[in-house]
C-alpha positions in Angstrom: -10.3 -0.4 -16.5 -9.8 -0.5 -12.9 -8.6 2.2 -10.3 -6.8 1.5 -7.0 -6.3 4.3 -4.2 -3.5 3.6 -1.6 -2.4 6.1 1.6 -0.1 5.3 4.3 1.8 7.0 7.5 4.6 6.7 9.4 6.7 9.0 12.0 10.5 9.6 11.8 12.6 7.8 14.1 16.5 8.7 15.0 19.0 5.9 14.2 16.4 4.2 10.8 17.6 4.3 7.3 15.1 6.5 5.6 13.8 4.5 2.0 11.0 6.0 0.0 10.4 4.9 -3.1 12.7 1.7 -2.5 15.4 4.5 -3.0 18.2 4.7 0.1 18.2 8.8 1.1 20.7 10.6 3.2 18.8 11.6 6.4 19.4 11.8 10.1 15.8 9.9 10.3 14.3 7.1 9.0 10.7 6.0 8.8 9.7 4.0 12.2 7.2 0.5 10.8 6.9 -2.7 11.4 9.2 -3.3 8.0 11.6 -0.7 6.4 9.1 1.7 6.7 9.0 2.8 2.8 5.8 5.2 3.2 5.6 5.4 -0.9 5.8 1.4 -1.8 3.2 0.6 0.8 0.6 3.2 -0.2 1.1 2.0 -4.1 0.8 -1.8 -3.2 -2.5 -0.4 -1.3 -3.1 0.8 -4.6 -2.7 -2.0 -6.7 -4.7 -4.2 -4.3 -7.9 -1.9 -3.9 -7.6 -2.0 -7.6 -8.4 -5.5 -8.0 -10.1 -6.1 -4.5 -7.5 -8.4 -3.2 -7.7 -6.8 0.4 -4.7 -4.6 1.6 -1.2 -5.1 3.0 -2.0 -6.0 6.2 -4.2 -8.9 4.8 -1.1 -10.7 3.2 1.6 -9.8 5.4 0.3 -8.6 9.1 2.5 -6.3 11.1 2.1 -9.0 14.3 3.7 -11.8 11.8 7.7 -11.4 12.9 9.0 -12.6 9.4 8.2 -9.0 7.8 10.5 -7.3 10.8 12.3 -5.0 9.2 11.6 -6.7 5.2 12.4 -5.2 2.2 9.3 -3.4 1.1 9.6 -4.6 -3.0 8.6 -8.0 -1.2 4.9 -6.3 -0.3 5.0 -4.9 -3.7 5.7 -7.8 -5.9 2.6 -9.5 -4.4 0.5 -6.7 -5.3 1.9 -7.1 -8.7 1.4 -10.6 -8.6 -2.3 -10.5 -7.6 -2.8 -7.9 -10.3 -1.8 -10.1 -12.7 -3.5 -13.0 -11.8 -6.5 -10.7 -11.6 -5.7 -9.9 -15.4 -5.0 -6.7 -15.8 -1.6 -4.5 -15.7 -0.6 -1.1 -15.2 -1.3 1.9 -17.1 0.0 4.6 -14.6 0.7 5.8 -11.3 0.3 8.6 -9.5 1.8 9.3 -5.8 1.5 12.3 -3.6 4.3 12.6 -0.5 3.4 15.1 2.1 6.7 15.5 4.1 8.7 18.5 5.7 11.8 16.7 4.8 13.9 15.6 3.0 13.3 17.5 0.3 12.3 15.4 -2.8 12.3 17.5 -5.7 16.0 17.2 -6.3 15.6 13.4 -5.9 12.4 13.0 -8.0 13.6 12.0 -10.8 15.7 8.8 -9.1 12.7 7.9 -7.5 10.9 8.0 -10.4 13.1 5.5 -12.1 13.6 3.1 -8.9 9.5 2.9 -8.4 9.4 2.4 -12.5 11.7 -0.3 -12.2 10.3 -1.9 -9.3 6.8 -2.0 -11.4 7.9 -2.9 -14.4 6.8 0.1 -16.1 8.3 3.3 -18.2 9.3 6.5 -15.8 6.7 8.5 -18.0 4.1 6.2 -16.3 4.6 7.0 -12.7 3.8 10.6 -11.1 6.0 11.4 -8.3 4.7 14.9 -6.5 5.6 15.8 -2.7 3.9 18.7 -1.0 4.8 19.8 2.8 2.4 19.6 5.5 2.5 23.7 6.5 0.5 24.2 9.1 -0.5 21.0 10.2 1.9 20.3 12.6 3.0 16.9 10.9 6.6 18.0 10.7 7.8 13.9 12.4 5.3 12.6 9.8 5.3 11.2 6.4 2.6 10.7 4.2 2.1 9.3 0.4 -1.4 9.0 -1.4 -0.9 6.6 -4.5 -3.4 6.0 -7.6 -3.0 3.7 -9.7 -4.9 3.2 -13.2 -4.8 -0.8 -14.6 -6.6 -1.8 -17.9 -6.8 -5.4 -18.6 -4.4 -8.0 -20.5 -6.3 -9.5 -23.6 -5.0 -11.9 -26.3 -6.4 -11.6 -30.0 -9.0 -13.6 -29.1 -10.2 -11.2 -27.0 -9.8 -13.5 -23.5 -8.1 -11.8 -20.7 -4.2 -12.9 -20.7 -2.2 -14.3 -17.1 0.5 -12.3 -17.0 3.0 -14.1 -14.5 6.7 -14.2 -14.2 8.5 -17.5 -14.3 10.4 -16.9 -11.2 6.9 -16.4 -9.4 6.3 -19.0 -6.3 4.9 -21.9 -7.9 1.4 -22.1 -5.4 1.0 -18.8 -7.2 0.8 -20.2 -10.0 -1.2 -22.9 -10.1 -4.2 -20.8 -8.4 -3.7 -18.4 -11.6 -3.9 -21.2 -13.5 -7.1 -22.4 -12.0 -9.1 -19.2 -12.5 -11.9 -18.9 -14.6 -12.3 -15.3 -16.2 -16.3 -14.0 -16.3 -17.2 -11.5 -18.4 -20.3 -9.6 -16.4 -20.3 -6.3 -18.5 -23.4 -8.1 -20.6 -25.3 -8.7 -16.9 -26.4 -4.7 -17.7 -26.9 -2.1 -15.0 -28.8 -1.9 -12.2 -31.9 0.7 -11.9 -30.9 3.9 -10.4 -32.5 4.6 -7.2 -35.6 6.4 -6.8 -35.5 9.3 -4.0 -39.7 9.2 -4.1 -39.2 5.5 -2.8 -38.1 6.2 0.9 -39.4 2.2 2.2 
């Protein structure tokens, strides 16, 4: 089993559609980023990435790179879904947190729910969706999401760990999965705890 924590920002800006969740919302404001600003799908690619140790966002598709102006935030997400795989393990469920003042997401839950289940490949009753406001903190023009995100690995009968990979996945993607040799280190034991008398 492996666990990935993802959390990401952004301020509202006049005149942006607002997307959370990969779900289009009715609002004045949008989410200023370098991309389409979609607060939720970045912190659950975070997520997925940390889960695996395959780096973060940034380290695949950097905000000074111009192709990502204003892309489609599933794009960010498939790769994370990608490098689980390849990694050998797939979901078992999500949680998010959204800390916002507005919209109001409660009455749009349960679409978003379905959009990010989709977008994952995954059953609704696997994702957590929960949004809180920021009282007090004066973070009113801000949006945040916290994402964690629970993966188990892929093994055949045999026992080996499985490549799970779509067929309409870019092909250098798939011949480095195919390359990868899978190491079992759980028999490499654990080490010693450390010893608080042993201050050198």
């Amino acid at each position: 089993m492996r666990i990935g924590y993802g959390f990401d920002s952004h301020a509202f800006k006049p005149g942006v559609p607002l997307i959370i969740g990969g779900l289009p919302i009715d609002c004045p404001e949008g989410l200023a980023g370098h991309s389409d600003g979609d607060v939720l799908l970045h912190a659950i690619t975070d997520a997925l990435l940390g889960a695996v140790s395959a780096g973060d966002i940034g380290t695949f598709f950097p905000p000074s790179d111009a192709r990502w102006k204003g892309a489609a935030s599933d794009i960010f997400l498939r790769t994370a879904l990608e490098e689980v795989a390849a990694a050998g393990y797939r979901i078992v469920n999500i949680d998010t947190v959204l800390v916002l003042a507005k919209p109001k997401i409660v009455p749009i839950a349960g679409d978003m729910r379905a959009r990010v289940a989709e977008l994952l490949g995954v059953s609704p009753r696997d994702v957590g969706i929960k949004a809180k406001t920021p009282e007090g903190l004066n973070q009113d023009g801000v949006a945040v999401a916290h994402a964690t995100v629970l993966l188990e690995e892929i093994k055949t009968p045999e026992g080996k760990l499985a490549i799970a990979v779509e067929d309409d996945v870019d092909a250098a993607v798939k011949n480095l999965v195919d390359g990868i040799e899978v190491h079992d280190t759980r028999a490499l034991g654990r080490k010693p705890a450390f010893d608080t008398d042993d201050l050198t």
